[in-house]
DSSP file (Angstrom, degrees, kcal/mol; ACC not computed):
  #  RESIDUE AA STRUCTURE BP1 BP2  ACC     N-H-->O    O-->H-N    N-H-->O    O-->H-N    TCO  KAPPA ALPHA  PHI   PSI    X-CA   Y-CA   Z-CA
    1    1 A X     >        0   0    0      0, 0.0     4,-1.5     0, 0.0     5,-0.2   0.000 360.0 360.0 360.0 -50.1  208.5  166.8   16.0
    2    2 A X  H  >  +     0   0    0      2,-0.2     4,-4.2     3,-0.2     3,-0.2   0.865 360.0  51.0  32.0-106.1  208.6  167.9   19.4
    3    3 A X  H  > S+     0   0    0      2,-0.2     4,-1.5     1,-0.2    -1,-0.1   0.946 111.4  52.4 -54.3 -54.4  206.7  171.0   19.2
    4    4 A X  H  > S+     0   0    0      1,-0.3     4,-1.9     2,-0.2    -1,-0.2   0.792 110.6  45.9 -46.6 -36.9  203.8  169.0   17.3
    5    5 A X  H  < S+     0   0    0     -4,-1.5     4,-0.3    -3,-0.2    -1,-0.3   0.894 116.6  51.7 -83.2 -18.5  203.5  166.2   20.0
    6    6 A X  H  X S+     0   0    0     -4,-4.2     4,-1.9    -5,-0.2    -2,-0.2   0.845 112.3  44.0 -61.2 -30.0  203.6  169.4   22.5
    7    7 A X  H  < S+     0   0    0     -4,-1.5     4,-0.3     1,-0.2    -1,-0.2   0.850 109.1  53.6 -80.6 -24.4  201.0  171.0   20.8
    8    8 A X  T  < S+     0   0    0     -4,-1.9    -1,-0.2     2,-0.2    -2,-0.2   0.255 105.2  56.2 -89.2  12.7  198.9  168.2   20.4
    9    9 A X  T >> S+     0   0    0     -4,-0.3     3,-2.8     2,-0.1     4,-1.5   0.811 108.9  49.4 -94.5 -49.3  199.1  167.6   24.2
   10   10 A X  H 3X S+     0   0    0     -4,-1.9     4,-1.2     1,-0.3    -2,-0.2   0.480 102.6  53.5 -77.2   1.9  197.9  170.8   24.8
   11   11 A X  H 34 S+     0   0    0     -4,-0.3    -1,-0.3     2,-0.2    -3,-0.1   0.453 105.8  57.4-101.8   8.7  195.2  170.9   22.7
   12   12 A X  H <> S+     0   0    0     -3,-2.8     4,-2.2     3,-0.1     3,-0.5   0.763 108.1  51.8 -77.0 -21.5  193.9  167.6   24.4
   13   13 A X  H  X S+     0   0    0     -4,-1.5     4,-1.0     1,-0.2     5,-0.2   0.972 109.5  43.3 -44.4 -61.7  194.1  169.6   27.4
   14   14 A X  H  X S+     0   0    0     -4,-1.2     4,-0.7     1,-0.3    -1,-0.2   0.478 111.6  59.6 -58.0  -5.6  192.1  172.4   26.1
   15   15 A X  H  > S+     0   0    0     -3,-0.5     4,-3.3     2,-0.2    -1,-0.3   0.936 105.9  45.9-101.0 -54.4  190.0  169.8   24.8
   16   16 A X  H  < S+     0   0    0     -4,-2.2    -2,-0.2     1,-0.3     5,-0.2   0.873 106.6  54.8 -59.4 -43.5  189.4  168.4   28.3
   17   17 A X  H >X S+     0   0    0     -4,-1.0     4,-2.3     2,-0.2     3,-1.5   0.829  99.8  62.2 -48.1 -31.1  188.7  171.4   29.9
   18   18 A X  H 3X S+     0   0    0     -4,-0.7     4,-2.2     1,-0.3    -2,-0.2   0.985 113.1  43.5 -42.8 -59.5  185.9  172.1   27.2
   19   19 A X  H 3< S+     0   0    0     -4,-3.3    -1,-0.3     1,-0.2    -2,-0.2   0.220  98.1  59.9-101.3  46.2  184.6  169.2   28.6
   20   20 A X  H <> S+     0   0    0     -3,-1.5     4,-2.5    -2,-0.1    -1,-0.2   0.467 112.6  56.2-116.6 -41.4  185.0  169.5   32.4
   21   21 A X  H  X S+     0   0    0     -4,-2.3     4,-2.1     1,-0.2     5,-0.2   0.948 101.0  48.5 -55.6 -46.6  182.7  172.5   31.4
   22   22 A X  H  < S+     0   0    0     -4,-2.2    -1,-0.2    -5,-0.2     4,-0.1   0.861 111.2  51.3 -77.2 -23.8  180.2  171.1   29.8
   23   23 A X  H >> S+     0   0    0      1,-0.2     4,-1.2     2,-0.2     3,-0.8   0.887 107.9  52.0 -58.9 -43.6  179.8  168.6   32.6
   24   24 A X  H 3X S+     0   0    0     -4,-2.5     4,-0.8     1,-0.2    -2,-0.2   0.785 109.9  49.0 -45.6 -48.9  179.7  171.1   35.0
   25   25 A X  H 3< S+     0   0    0     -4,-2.1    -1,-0.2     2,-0.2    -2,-0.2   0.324 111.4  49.0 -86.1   9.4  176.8  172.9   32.8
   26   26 A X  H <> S+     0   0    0     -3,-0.8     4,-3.1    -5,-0.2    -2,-0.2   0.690 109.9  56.6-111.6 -10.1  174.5  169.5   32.4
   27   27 A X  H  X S+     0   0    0     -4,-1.2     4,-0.5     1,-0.2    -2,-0.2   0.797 107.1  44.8 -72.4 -22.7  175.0  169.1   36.2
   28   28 A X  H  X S+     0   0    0     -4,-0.8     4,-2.7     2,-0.1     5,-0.2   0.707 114.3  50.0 -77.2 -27.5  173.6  172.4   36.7
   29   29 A X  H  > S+     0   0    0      2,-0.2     4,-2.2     1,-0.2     5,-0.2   0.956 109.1  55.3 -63.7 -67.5  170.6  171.4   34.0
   30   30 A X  H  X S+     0   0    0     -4,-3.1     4,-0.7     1,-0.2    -1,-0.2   0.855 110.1  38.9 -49.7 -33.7  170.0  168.5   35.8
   31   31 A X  H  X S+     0   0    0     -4,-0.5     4,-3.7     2,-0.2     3,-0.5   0.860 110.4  56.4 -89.9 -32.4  169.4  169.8   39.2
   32   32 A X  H  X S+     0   0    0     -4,-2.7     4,-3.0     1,-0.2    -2,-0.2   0.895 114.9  47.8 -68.9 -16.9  167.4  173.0   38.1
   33   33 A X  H  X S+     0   0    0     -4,-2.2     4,-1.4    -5,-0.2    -2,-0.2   0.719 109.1  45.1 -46.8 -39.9  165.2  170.1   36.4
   34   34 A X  H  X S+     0   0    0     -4,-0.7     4,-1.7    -3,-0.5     5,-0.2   0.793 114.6  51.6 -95.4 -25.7  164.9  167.8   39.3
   35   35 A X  H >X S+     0   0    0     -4,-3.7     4,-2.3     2,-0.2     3,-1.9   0.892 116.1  48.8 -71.2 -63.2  164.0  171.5   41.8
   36   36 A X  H 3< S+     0   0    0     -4,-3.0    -1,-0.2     1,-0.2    -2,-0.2   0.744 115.3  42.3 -18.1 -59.1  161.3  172.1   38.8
   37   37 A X  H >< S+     0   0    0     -4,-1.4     3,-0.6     1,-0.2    -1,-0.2   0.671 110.0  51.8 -27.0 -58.2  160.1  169.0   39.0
   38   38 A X  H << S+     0   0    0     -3,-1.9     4,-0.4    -4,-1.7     3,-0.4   0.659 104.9  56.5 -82.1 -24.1  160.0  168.6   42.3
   39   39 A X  T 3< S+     0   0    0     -4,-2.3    -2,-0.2    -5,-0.2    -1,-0.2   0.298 102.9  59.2-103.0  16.6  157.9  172.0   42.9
   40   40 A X  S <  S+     0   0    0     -3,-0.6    -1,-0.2    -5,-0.3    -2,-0.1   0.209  89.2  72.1-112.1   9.7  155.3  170.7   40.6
   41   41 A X  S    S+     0   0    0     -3,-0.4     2,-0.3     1,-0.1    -2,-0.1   0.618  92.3  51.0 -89.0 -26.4  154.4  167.3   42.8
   42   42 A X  S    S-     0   0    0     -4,-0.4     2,-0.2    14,-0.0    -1,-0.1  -0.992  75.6-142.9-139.9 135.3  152.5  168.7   45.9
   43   43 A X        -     0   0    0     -2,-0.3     2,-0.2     1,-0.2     5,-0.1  -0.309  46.0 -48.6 -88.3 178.5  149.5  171.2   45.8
   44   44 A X    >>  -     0   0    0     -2,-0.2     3,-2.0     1,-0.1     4,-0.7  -0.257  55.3-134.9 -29.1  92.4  148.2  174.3   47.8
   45   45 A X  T 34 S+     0   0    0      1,-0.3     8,-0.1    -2,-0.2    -1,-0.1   0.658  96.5  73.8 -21.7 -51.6  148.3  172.9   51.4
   46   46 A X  T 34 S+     0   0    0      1,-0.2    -1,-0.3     7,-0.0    -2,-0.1   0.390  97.9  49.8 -54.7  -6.9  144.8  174.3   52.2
   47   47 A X  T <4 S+     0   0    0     -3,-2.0     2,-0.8     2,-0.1    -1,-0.2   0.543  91.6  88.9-107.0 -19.1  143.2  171.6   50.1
   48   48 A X  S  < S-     0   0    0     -4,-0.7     5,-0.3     1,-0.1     4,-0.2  -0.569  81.4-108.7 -59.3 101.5  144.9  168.7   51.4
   49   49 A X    >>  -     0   0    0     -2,-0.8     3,-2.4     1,-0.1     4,-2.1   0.209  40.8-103.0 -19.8 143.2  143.6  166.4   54.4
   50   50 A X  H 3> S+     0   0    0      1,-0.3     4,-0.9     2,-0.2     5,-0.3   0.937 121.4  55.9 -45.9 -53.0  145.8  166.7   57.7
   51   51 A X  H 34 S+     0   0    0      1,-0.2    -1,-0.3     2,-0.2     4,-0.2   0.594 110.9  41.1 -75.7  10.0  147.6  163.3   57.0
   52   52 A X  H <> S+     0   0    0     -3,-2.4     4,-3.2    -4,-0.2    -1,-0.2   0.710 115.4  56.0-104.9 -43.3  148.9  164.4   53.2
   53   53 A X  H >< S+     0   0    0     -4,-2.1     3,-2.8    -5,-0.3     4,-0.4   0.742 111.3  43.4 -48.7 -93.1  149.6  167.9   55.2
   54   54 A X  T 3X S+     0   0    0     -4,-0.9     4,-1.2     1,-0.4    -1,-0.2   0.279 113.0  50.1  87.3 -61.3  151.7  165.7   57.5
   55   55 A X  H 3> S+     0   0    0     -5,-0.3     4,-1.2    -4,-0.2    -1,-0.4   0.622 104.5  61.2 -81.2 -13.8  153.2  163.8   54.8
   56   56 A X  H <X S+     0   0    0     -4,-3.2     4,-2.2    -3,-2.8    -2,-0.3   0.717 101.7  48.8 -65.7 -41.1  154.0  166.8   53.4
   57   57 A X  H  > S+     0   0    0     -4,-0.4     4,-1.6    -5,-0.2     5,-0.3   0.960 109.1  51.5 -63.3 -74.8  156.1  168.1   56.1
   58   58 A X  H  X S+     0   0    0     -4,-1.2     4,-6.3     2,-0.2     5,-0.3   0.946 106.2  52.4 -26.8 -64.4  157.9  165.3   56.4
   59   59 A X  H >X S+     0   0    0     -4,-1.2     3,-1.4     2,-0.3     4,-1.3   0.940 111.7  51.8 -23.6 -68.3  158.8  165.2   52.3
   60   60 A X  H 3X S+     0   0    0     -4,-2.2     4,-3.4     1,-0.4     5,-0.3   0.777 106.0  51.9 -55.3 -45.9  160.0  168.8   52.6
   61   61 A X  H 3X S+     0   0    0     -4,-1.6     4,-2.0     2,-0.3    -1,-0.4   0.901 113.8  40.8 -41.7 -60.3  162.1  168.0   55.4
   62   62 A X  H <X S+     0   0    0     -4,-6.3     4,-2.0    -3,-1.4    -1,-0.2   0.835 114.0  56.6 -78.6  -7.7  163.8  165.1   53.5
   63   63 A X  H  X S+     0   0    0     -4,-1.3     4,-2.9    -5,-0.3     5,-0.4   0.934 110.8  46.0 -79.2 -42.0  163.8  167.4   50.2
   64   64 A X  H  X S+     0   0    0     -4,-3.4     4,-2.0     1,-0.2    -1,-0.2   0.887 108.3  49.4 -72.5 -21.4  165.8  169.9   52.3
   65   65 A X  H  X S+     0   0    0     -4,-2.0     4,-1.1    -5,-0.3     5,-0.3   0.952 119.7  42.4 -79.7 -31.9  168.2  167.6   53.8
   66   66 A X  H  < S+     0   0    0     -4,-2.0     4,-0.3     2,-0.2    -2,-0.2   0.606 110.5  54.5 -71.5 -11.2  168.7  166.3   50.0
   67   67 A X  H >X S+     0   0    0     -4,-2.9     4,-2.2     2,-0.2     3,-0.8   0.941 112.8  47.4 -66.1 -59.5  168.7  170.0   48.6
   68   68 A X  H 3X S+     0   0    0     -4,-2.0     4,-3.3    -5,-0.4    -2,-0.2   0.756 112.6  45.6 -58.3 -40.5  171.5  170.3   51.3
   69   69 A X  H 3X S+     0   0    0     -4,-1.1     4,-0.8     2,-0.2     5,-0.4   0.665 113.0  51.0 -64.8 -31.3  173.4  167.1   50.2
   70   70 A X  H <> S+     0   0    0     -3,-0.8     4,-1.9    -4,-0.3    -2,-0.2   0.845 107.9  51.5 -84.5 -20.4  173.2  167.9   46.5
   71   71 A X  H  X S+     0   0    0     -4,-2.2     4,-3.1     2,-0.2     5,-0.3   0.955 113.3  41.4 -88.6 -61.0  174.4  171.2   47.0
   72   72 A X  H  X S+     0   0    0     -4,-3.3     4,-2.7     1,-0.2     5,-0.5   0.990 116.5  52.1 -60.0 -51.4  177.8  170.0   49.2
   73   73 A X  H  X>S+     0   0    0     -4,-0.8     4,-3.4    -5,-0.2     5,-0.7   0.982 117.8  36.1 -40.1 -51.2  178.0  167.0   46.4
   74   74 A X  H >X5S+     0   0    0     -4,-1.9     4,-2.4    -5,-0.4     3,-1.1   0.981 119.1  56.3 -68.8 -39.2  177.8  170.1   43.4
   75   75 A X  H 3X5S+     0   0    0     -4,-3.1     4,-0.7     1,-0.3    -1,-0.3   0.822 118.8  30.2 -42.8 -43.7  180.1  172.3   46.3
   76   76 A X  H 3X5S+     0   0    0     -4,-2.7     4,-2.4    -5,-0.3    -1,-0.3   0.698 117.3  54.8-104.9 -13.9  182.6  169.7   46.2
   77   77 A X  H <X5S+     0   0    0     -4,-3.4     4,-1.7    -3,-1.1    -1,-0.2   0.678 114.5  49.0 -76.9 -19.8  181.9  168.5   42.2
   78   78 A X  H  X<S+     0   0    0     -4,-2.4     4,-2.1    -5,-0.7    -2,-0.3   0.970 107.0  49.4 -91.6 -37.9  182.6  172.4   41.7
   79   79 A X  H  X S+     0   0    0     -4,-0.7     4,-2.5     2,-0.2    -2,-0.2   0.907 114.0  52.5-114.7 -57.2  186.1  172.5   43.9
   80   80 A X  H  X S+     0   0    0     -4,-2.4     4,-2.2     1,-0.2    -2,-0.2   0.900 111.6  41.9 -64.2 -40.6  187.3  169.2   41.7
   81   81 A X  H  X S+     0   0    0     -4,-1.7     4,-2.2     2,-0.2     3,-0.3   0.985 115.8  49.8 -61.5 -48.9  186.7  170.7   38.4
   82   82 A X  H  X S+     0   0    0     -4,-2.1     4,-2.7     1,-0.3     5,-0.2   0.936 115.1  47.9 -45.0 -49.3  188.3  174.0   39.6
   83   83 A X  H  < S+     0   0    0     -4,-2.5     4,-0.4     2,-0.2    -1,-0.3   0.780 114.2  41.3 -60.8 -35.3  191.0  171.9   40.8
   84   84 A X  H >X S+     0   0    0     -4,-2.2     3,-3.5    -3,-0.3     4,-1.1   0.974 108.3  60.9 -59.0 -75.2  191.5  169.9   37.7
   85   85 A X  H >X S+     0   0    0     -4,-2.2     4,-2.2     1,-0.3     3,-0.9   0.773 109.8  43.8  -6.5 -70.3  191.0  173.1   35.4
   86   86 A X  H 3X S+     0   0    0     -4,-2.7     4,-0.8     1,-0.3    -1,-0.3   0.635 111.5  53.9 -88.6 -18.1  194.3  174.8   37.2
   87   87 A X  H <4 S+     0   0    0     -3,-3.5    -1,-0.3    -4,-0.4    -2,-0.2   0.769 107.5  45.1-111.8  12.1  196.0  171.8   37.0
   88   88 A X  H <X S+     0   0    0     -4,-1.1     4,-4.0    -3,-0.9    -2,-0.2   0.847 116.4  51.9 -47.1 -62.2  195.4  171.5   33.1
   89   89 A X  H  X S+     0   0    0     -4,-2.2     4,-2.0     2,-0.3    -3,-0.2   0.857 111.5  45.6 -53.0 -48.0  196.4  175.3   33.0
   90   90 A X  H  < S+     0   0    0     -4,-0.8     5,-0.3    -5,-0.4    -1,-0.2   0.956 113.1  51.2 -53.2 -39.9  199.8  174.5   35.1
   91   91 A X  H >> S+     0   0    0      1,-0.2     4,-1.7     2,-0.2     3,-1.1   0.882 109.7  44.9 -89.5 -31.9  200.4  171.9   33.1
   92   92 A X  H 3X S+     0   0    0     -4,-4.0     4,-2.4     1,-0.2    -1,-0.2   0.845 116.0  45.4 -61.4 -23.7  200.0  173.7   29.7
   93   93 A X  H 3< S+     0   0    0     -4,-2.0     4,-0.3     2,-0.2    -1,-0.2   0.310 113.3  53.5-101.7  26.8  202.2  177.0   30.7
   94   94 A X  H <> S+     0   0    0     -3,-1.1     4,-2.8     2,-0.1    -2,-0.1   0.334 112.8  44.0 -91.6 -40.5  204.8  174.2   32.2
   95   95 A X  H  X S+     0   0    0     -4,-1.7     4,-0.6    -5,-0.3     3,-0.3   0.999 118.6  45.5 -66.2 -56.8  204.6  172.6   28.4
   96   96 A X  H >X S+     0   0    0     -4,-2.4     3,-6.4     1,-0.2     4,-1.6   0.946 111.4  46.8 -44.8 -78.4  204.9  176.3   26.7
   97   97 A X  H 3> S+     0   0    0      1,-0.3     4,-0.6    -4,-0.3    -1,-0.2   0.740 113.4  48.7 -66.6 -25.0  207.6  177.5   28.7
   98   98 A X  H 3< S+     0   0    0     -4,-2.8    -1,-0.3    -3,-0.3    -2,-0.2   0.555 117.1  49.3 -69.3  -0.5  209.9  173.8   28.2
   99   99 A X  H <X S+     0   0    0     -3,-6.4     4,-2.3    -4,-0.6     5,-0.4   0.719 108.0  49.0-100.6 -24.9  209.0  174.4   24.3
  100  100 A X  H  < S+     0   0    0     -4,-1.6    -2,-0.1    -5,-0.3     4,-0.1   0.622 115.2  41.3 -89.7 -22.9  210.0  177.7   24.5
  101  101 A X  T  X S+     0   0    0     -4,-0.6     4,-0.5    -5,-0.4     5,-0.2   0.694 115.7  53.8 -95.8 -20.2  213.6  176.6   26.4
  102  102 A X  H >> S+     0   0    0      2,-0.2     4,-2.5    -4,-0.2     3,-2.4   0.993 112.9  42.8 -64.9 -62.2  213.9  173.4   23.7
  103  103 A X  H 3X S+     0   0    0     -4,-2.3     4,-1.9     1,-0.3     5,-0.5   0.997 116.5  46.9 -59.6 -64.7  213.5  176.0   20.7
  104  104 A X  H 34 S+     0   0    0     -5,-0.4    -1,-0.3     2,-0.2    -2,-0.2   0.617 112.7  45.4 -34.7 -13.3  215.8  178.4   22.2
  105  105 A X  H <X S+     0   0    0     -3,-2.4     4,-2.1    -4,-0.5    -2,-0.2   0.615 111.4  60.5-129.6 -52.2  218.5  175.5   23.1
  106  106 A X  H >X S+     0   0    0     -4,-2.5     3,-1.2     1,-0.2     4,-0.7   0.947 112.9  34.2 -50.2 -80.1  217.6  174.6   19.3
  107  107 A X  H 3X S+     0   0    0     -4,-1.9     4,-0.7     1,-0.3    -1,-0.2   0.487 112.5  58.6 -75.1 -17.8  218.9  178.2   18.1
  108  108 A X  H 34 S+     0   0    0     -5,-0.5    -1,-0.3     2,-0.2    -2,-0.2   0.870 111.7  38.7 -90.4 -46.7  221.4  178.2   20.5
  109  109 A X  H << S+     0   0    0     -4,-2.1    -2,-0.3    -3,-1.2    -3,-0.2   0.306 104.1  65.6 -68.8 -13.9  222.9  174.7   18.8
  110  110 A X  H  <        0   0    0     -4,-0.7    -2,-0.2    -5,-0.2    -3,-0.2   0.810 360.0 360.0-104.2 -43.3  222.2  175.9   15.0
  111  111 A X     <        0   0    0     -4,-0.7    -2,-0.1    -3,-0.1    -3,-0.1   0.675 360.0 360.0   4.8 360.0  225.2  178.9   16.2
């Protein structure tokens, strides 16, 4: 009885890492969406009046300080999954290796 709630912790683990991934791959979806997106809003510079040119500089300037912010938010969204992920993985070869002294202990008591 045991071993079944052991196993069935650790396939909610696995289960959660599955989905730590897939969050991870729609956060990457999302942002190569919003750069598309974003590099289809302002035309060819050379047709544009001085003051859109102007406003244009400006934009890019706040799109690169928000490029830059989105990237330490995914830097640091990427350092929590890793972190989470390893400590799913600790905690499953922590589960194995006490299932592995219980059933031994088990065989050891059946003597």
């Amino acid at each position: 009885m045991k071993l079944q709630k052991e196993k069935a912790s650790s396939q909610h683990l696995e289960t959660l890492n599955e989905e730590l991934g897939g969050d991870l791959e729609q956060w990457f979806n999302i942002i190569h969406t919003l750069r598309a997106h974003r590099a289809t809003q302002v035309g060819p510079p050379e047709r544009m009046p001085p003051w859109r040119r102007a406003c244009q500089r400006s934009v890019q300037g706040n799109r690169q300080q928000d490029q830059l912010q989105q990237e330490a938010a995914l830097q640091e969204l990427r350092k929590l999954l890793t972190t989470k992920r390893e400590a799913l993985q600790q905690e499953q070869e922590a589960k194995a290796l006490a299932a592995q002294e219980n059933e031994r202990l088990r065989q050891e008591g059946d003597r």
